[in-house]
CHARMM internal coordinates of N, CA and C (Angstrom, degrees):
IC EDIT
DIST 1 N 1 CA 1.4532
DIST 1 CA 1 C 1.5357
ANGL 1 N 1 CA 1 C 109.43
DIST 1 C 2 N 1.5382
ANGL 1 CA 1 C 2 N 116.37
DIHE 1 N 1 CA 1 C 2 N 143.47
DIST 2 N 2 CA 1.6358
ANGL 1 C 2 N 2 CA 110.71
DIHE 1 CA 1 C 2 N 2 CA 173.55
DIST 2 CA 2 C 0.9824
ANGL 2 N 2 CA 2 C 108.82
DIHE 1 C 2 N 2 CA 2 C -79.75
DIST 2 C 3 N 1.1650
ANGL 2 CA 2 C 3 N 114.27
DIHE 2 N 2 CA 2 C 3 N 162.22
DIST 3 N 3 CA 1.7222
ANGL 2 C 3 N 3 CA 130.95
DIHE 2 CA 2 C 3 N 3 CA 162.70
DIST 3 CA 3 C 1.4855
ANGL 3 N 3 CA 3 C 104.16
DIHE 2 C 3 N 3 CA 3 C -77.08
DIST 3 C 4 N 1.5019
ANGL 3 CA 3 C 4 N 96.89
DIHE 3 N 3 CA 3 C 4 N 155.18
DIST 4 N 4 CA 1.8066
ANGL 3 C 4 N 4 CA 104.75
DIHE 3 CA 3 C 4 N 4 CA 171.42
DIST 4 CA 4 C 1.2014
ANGL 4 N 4 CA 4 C 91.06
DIHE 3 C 4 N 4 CA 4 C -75.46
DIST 4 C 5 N 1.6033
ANGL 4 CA 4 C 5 N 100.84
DIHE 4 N 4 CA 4 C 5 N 173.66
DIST 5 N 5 CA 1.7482
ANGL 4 C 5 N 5 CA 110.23
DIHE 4 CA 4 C 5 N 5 CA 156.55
DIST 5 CA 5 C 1.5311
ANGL 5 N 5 CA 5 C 101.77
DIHE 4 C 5 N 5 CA 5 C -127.92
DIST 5 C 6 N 1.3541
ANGL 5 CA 5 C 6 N 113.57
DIHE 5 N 5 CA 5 C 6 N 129.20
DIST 6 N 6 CA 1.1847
ANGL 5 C 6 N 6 CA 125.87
DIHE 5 CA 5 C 6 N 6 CA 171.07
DIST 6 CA 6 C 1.5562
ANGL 6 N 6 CA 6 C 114.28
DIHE 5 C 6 N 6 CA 6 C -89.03
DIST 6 C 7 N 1.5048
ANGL 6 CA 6 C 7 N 122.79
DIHE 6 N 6 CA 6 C 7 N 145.64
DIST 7 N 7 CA 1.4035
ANGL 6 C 7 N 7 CA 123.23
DIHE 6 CA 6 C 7 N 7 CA -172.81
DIST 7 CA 7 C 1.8374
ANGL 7 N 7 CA 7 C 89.92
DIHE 6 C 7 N 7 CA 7 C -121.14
DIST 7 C 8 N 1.0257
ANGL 7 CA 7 C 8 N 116.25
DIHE 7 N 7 CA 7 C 8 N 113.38
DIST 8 N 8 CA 1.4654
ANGL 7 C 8 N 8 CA 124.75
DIHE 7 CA 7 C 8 N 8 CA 169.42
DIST 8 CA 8 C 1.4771
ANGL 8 N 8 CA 8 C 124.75
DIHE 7 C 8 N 8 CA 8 C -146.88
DIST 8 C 9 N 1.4442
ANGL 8 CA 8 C 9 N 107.13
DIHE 8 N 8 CA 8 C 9 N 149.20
DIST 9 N 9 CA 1.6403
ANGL 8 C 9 N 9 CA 100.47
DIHE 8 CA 8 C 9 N 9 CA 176.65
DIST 9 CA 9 C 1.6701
ANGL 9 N 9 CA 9 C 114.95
DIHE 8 C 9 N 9 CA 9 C -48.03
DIST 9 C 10 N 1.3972
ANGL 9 CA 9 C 10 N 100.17
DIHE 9 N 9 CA 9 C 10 N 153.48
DIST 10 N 10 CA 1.5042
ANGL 9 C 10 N 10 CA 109.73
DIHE 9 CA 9 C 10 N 10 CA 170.48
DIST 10 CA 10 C 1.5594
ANGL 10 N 10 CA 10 C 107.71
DIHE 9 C 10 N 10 CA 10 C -97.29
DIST 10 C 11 N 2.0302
ANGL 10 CA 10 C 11 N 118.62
DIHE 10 N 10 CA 10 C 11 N 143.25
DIST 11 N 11 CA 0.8523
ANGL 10 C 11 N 11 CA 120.26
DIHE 10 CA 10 C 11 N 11 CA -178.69
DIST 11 CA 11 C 2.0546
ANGL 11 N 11 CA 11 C 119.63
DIHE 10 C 11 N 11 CA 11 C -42.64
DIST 11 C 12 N 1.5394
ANGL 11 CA 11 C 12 N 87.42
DIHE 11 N 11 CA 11 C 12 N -32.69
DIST 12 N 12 CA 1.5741
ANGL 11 C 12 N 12 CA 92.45
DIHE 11 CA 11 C 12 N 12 CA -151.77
DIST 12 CA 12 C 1.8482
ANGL 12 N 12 CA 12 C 106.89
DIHE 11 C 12 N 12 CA 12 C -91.53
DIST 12 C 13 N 1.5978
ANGL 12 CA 12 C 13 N 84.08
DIHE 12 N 12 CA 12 C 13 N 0.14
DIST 13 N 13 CA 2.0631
ANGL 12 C 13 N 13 CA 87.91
DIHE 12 CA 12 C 13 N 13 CA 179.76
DIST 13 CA 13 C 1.8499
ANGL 13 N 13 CA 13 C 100.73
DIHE 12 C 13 N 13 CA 13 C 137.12
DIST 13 C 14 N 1.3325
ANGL 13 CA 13 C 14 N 116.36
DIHE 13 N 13 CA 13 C 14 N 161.46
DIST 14 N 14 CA 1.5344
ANGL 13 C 14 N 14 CA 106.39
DIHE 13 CA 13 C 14 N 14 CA 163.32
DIST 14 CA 14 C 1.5850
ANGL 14 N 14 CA 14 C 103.89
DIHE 13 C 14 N 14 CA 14 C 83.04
DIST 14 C 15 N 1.5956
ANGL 14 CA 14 C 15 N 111.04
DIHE 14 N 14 CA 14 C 15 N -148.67
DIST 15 N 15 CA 1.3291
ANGL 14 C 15 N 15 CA 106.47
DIHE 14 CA 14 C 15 N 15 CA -175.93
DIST 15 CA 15 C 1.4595
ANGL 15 N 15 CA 15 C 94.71
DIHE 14 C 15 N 15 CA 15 C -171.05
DIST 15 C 16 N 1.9159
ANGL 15 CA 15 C 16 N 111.55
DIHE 15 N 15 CA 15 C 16 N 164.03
DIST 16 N 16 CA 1.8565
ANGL 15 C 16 N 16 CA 98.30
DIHE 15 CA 15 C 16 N 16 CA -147.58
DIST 16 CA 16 C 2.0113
ANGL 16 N 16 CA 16 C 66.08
DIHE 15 C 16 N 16 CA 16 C -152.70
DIST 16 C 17 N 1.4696
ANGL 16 CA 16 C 17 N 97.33
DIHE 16 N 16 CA 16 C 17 N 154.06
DIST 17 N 17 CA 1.5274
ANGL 16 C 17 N 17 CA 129.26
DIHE 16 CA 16 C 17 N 17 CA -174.09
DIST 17 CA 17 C 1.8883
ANGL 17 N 17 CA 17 C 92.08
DIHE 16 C 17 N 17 CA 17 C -122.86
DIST 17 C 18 N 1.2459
ANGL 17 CA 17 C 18 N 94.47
DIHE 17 N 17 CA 17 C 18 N 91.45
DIST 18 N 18 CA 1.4765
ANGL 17 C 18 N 18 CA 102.79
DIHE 17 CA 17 C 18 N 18 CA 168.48
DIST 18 CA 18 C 1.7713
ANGL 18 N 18 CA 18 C 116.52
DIHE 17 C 18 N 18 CA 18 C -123.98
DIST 18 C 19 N 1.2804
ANGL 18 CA 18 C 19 N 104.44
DIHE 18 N 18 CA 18 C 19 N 141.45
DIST 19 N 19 CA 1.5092
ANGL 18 C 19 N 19 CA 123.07
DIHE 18 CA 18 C 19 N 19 CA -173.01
DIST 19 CA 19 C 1.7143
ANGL 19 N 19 CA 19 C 112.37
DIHE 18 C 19 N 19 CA 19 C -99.35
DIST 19 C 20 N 1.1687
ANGL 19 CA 19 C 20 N 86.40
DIHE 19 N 19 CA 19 C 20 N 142.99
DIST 20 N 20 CA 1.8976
ANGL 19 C 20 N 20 CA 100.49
DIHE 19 CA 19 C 20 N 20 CA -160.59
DIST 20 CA 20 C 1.1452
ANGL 20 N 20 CA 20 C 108.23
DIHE 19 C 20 N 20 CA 20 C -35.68
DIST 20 C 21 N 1.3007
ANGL 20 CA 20 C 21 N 127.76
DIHE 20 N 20 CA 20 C 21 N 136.36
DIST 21 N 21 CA 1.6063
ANGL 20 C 21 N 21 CA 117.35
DIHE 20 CA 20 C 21 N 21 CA 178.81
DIST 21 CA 21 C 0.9925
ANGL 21 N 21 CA 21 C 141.91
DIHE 20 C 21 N 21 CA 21 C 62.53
DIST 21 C 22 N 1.5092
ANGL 21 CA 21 C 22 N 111.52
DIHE 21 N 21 CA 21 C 22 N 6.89
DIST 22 N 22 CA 1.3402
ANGL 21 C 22 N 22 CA 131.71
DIHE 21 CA 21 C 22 N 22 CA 160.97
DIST 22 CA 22 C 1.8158
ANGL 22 N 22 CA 22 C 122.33
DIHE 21 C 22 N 22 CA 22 C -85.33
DIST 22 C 23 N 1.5703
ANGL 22 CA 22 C 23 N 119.95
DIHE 22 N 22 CA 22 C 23 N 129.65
DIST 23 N 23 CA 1.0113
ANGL 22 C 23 N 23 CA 128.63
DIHE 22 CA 22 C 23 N 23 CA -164.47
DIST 23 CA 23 C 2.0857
ANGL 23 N 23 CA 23 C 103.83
DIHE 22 C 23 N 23 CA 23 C -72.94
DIST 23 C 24 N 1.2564
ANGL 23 CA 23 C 24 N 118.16
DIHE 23 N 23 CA 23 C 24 N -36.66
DIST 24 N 24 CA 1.2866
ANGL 23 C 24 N 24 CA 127.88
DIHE 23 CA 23 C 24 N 24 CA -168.08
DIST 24 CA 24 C 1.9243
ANGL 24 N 24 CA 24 C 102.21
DIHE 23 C 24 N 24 CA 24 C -120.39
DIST 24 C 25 N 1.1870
ANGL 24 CA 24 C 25 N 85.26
DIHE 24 N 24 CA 24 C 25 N 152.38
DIST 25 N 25 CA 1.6584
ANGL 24 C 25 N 25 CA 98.81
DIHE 24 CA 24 C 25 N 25 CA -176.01
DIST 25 CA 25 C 1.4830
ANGL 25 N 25 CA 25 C 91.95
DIHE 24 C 25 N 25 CA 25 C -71.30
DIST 25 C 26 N 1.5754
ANGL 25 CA 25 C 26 N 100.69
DIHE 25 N 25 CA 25 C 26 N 155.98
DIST 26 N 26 CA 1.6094
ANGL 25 C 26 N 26 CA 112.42
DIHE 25 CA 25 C 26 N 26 CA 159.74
DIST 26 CA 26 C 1.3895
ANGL 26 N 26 CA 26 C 107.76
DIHE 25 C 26 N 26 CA 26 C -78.27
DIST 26 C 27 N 1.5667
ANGL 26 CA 26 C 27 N 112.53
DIHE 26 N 26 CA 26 C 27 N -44.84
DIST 27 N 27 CA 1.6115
ANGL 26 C 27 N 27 CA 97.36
DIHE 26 CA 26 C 27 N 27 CA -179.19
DIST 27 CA 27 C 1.6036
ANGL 27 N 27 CA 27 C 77.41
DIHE 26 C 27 N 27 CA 27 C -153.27
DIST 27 C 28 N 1.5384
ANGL 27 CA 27 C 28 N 86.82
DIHE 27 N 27 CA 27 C 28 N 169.73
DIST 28 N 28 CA 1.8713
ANGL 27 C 28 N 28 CA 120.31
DIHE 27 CA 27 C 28 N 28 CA 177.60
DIST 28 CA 28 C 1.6787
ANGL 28 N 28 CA 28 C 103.05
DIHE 27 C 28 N 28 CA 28 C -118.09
DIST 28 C 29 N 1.2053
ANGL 28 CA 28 C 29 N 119.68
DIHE 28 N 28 CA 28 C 29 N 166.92
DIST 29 N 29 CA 1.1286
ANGL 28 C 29 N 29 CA 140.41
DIHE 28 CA 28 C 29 N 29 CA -172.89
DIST 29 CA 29 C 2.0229
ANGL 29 N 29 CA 29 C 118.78
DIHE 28 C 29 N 29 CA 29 C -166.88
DIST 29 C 30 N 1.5706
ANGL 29 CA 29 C 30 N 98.81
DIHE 29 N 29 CA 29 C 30 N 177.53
DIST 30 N 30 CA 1.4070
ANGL 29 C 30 N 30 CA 86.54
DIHE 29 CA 29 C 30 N 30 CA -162.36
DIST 30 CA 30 C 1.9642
ANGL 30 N 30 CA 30 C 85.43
DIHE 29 C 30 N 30 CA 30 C -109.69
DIST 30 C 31 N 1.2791
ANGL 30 CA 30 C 31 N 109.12
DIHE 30 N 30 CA 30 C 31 N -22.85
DIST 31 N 31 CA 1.6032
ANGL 30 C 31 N 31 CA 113.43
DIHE 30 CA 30 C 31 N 31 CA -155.37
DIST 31 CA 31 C 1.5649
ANGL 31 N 31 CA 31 C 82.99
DIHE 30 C 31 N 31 CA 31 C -110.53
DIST 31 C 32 N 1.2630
ANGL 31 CA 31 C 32 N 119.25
DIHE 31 N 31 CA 31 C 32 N 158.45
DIST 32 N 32 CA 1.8590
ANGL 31 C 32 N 32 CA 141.06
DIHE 31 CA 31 C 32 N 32 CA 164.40
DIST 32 CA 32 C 1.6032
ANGL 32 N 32 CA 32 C 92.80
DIHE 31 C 32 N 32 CA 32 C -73.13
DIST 32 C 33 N 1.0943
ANGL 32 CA 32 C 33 N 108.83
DIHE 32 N 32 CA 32 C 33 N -50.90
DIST 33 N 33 CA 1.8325
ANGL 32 C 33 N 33 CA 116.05
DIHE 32 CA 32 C 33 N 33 CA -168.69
DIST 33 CA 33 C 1.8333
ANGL 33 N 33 CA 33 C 101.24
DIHE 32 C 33 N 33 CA 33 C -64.83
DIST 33 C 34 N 1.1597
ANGL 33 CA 33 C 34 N 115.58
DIHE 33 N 33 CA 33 C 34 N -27.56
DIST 34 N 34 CA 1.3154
ANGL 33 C 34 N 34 CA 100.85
DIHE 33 CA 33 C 34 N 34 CA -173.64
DIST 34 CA 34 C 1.8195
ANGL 34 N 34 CA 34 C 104.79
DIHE 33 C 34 N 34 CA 34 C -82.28
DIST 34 C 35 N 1.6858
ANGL 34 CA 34 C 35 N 94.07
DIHE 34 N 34 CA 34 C 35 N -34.49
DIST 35 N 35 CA 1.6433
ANGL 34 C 35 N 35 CA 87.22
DIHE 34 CA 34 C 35 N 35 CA -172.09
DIST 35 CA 35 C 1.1975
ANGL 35 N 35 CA 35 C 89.42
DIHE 34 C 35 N 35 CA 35 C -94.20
DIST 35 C 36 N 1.3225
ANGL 35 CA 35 C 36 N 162.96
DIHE 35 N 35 CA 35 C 36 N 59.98
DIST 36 N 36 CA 1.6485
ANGL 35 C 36 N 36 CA 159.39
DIHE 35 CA 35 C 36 N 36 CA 104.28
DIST 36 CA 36 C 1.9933
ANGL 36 N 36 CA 36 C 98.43
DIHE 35 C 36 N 36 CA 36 C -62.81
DIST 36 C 37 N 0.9297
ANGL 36 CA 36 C 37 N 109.20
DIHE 36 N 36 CA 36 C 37 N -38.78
DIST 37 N 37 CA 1.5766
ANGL 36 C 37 N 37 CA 113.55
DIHE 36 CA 36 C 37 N 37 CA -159.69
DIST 37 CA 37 C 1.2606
ANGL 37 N 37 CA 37 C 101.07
DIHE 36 C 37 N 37 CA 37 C -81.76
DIST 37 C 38 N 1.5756
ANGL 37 CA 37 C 38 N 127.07
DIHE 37 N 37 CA 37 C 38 N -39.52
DIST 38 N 38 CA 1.5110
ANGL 37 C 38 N 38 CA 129.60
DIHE 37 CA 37 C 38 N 38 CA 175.87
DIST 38 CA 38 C 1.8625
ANGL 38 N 38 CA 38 C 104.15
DIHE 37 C 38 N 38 CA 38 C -72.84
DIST 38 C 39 N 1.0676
ANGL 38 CA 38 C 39 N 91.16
DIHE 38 N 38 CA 38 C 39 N -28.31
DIST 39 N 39 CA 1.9002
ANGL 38 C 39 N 39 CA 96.92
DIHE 38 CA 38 C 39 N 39 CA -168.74
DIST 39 CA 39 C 1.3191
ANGL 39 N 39 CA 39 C 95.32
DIHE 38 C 39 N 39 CA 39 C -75.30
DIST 39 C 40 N 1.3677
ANGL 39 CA 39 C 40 N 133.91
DIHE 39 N 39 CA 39 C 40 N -32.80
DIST 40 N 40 CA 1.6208
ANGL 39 C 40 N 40 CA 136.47
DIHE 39 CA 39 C 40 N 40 CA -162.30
DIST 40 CA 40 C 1.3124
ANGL 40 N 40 CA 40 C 93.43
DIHE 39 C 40 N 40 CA 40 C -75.77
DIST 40 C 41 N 1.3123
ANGL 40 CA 40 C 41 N 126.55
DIHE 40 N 40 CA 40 C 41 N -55.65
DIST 41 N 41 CA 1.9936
ANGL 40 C 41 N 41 CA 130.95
DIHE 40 CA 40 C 41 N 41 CA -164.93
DIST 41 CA 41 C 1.4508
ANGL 41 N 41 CA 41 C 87.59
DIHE 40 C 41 N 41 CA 41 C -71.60
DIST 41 C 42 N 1.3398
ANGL 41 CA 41 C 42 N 137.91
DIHE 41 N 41 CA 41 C 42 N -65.23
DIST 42 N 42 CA 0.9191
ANGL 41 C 42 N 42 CA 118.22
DIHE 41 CA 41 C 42 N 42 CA -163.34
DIST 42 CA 42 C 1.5109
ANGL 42 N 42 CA 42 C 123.49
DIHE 41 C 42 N 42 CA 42 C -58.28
DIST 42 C 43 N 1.1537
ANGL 42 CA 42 C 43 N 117.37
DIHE 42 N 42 CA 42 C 43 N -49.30
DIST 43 N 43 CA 1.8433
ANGL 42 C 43 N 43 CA 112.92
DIHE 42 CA 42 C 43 N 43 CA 153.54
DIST 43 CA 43 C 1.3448
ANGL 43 N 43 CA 43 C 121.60
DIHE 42 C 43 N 43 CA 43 C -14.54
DIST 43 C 44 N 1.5492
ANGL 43 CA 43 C 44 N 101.53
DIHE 43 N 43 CA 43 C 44 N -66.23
DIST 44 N 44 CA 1.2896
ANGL 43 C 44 N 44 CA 119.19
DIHE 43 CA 43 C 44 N 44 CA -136.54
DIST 44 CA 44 C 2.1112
ANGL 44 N 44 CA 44 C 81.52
DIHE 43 C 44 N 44 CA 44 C -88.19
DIST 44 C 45 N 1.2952
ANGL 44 CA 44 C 45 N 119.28
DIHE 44 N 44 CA 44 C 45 N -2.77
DIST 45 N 45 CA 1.1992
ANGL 44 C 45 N 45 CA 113.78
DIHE 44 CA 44 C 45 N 45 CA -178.07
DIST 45 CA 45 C 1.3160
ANGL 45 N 45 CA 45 C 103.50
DIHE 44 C 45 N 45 CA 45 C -71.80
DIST 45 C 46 N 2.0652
ANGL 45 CA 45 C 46 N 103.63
DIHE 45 N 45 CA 45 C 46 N -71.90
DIST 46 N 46 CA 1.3920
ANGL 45 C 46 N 46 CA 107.66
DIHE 45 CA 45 C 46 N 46 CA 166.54
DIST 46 CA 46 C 1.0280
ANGL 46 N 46 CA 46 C 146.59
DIHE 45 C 46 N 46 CA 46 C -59.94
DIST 46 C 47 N 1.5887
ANGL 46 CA 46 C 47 N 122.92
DIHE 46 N 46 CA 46 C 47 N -2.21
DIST 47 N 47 CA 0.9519
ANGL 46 C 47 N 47 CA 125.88
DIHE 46 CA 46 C 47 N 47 CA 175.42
DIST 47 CA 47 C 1.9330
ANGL 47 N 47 CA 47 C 114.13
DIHE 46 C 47 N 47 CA 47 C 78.27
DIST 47 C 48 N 1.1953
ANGL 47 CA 47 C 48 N 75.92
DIHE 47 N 47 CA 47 C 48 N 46.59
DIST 48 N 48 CA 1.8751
ANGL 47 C 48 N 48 CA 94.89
DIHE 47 CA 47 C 48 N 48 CA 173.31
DIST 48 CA 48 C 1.0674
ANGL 48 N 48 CA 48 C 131.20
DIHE 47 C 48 N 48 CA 48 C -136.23
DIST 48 C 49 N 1.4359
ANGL 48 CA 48 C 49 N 120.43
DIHE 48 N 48 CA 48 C 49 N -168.87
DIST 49 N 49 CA 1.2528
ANGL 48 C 49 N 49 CA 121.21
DIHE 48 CA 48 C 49 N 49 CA -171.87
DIST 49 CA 49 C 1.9371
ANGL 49 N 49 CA 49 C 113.80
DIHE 48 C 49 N 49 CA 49 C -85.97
DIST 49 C 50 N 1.1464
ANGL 49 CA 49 C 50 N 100.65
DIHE 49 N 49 CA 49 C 50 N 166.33
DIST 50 N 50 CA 1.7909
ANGL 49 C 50 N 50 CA 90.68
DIHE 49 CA 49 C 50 N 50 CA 171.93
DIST 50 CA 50 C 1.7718
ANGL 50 N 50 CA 50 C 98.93
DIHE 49 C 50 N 50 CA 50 C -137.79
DIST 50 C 51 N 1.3468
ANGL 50 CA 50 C 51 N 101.60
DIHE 50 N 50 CA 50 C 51 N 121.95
DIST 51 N 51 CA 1.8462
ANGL 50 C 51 N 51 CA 89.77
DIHE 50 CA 50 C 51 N 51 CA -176.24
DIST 51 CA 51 C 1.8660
ANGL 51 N 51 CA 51 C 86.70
DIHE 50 C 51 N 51 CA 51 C -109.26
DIST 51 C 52 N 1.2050
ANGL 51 CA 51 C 52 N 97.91
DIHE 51 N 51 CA 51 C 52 N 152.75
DIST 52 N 52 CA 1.6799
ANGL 51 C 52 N 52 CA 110.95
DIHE 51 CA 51 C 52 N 52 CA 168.92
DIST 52 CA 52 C 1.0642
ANGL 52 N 52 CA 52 C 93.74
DIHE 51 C 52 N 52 CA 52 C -121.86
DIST 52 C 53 N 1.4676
ANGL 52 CA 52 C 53 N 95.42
DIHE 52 N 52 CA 52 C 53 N 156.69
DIST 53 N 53 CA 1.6885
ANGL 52 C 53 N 53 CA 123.13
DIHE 52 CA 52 C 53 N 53 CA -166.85
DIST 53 CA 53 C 1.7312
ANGL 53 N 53 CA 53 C 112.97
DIHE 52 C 53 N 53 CA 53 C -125.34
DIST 53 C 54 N 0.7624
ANGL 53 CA 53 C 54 N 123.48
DIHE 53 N 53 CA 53 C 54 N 147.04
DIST 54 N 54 CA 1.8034
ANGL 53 C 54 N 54 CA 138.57
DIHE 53 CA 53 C 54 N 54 CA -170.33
DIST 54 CA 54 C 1.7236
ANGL 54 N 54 CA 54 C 89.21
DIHE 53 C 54 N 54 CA 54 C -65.99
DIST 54 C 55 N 1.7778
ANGL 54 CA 54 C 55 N 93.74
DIHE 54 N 54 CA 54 C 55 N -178.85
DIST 55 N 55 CA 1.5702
ANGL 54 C 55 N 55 CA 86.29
DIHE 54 CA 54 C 55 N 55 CA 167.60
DIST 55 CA 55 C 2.0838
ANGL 55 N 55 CA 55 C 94.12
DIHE 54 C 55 N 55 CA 55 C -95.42
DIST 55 C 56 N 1.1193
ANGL 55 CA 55 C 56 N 125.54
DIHE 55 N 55 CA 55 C 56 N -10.38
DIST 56 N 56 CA 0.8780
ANGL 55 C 56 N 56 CA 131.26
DIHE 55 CA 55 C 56 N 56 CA -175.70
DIST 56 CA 56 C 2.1179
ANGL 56 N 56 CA 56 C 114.37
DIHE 55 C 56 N 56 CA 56 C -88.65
DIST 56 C 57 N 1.3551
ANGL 56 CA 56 C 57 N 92.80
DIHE 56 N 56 CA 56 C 57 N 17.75
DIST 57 N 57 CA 1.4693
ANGL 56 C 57 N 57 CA 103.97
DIHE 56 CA 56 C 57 N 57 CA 172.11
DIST 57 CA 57 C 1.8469
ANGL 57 N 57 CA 57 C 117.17
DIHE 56 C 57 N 57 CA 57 C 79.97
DIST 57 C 58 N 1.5121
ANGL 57 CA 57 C 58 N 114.69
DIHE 57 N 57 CA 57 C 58 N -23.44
DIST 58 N 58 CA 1.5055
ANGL 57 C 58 N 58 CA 122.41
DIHE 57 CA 57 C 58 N 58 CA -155.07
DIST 58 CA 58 C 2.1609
ANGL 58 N 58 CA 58 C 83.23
DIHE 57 C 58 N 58 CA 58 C -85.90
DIST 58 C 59 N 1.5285
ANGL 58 CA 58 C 59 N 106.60
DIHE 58 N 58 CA 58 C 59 N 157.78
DIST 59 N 59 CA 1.4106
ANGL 58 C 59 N 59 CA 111.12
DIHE 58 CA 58 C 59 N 59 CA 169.52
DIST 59 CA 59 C 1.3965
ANGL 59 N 59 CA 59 C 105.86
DIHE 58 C 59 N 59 CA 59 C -71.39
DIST 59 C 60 N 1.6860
ANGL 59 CA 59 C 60 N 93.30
DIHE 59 N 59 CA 59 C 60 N 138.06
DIST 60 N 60 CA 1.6642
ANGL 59 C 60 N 60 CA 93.93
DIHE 59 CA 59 C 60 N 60 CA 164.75
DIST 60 CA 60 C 1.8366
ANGL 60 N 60 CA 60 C 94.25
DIHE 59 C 60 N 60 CA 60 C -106.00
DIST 60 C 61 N 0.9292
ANGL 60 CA 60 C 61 N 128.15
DIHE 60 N 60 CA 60 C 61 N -49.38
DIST 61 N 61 CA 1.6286
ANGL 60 C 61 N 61 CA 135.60
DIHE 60 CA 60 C 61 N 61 CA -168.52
DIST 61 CA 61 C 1.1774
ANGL 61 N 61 CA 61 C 113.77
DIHE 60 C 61 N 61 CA 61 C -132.39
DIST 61 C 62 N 1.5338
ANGL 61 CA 61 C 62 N 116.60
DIHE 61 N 61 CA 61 C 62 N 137.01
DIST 62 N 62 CA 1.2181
ANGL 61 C 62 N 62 CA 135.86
DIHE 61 CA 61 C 62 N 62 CA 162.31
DIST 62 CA 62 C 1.8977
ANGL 62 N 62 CA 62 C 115.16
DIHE 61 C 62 N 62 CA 62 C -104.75
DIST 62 C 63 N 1.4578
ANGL 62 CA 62 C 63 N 114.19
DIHE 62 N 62 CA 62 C 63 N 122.27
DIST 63 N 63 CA 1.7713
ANGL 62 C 63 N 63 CA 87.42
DIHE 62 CA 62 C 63 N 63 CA 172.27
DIST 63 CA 63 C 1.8465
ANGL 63 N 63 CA 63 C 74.36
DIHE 62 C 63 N 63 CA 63 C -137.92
DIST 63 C 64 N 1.8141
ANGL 63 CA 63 C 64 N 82.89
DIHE 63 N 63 CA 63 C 64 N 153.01
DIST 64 N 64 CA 1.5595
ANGL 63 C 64 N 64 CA 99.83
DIHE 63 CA 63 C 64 N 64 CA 174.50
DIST 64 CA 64 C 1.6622
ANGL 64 N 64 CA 64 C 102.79
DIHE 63 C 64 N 64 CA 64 C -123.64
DIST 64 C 65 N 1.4304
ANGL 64 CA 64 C 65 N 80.98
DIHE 64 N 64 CA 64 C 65 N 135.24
DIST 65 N 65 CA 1.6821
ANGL 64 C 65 N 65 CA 117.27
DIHE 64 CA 64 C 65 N 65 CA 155.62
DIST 65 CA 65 C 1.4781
ANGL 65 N 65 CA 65 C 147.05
DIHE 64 C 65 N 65 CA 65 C -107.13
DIST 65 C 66 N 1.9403
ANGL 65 CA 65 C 66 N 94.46
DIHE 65 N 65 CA 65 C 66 N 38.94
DIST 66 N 66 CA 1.5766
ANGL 65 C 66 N 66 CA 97.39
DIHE 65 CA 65 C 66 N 66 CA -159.34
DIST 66 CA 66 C 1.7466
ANGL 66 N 66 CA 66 C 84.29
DIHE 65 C 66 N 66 CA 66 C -135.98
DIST 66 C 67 N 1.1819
ANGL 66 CA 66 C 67 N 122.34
DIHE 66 N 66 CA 66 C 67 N -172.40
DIST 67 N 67 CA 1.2624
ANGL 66 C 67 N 67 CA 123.44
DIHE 66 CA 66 C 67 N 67 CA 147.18
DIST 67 CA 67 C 1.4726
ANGL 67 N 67 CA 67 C 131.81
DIHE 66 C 67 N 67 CA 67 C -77.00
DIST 67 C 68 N 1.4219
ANGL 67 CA 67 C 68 N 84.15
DIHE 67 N 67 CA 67 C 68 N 132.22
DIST 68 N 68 CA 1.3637
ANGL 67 C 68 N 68 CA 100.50
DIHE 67 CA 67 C 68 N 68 CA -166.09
DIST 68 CA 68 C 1.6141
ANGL 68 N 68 CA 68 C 113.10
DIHE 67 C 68 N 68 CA 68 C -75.41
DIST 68 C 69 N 1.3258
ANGL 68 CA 68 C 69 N 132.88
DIHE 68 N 68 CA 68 C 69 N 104.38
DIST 69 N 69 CA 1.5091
ANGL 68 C 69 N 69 CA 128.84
DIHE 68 CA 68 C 69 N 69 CA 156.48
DIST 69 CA 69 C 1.5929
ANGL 69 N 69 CA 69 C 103.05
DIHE 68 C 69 N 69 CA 69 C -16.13
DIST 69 C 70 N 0.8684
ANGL 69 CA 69 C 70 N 137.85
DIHE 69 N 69 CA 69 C 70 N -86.01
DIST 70 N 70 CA 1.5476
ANGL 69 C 70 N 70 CA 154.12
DIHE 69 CA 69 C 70 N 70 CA -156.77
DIST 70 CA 70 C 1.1178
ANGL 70 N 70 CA 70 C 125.30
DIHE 69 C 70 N 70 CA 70 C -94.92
DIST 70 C 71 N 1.4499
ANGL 70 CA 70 C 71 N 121.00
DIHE 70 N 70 CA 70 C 71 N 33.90
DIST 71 N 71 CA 2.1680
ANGL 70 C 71 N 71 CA 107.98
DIHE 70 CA 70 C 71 N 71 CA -150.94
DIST 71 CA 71 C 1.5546
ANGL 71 N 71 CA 71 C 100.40
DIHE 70 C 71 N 71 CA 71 C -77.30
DIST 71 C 72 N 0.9551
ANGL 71 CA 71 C 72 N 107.98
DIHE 71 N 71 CA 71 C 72 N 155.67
DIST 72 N 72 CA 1.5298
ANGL 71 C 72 N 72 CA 130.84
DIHE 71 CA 71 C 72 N 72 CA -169.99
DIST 72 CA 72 C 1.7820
ANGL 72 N 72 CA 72 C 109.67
DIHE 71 C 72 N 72 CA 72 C -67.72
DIST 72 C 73 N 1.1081
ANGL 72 CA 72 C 73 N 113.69
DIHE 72 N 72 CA 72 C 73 N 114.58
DIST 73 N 73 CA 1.9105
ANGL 72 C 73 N 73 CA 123.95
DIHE 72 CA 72 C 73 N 73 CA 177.40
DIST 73 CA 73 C 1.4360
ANGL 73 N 73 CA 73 C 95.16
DIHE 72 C 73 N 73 CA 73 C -41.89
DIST 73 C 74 N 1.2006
ANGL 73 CA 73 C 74 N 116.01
DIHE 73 N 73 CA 73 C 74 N 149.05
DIST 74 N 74 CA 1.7545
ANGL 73 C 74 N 74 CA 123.72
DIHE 73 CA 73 C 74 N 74 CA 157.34
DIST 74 CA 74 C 1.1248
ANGL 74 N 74 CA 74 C 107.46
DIHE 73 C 74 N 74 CA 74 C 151.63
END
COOR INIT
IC SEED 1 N 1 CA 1 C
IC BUILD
């Protein structure tokens, strides 16, 4: 199974693309927009989810790039 990738501020400043259950970021950055863009390929590699995070830590967005259990009829 993939890991999510979470997009959240980094303790030390900037912003870090870290995967579920992982102790250390995959990568750091200076912009949210740059690590949304590394967090998106990387999703969209494994075939997972990508949640973004506020600067205040709470989710603002979830988009998935995996198969969906349930995807929506239409």
């Amino acid at each position: 199974m993939s890991k999510n990738q979470h997009v959240t501020p980094h303790p030390d400043g900037g912003w870090q693309v870290k995967g579920a259950g992982n102790s250390r970021a995959t990568v750091r950055t200076d912009t949210q927009y740059d690590a949304i863009a590394i967090g998106r390929e990387i999703a969209r590699n494994q075939h997972s989810e990508l949640v973004i995070h506020g600067t205040d830590g709470r989710i603002r967005v979830k988009d998935s790039y995996g198969n969906d259990p349930f995807p929506p009829k239409g």
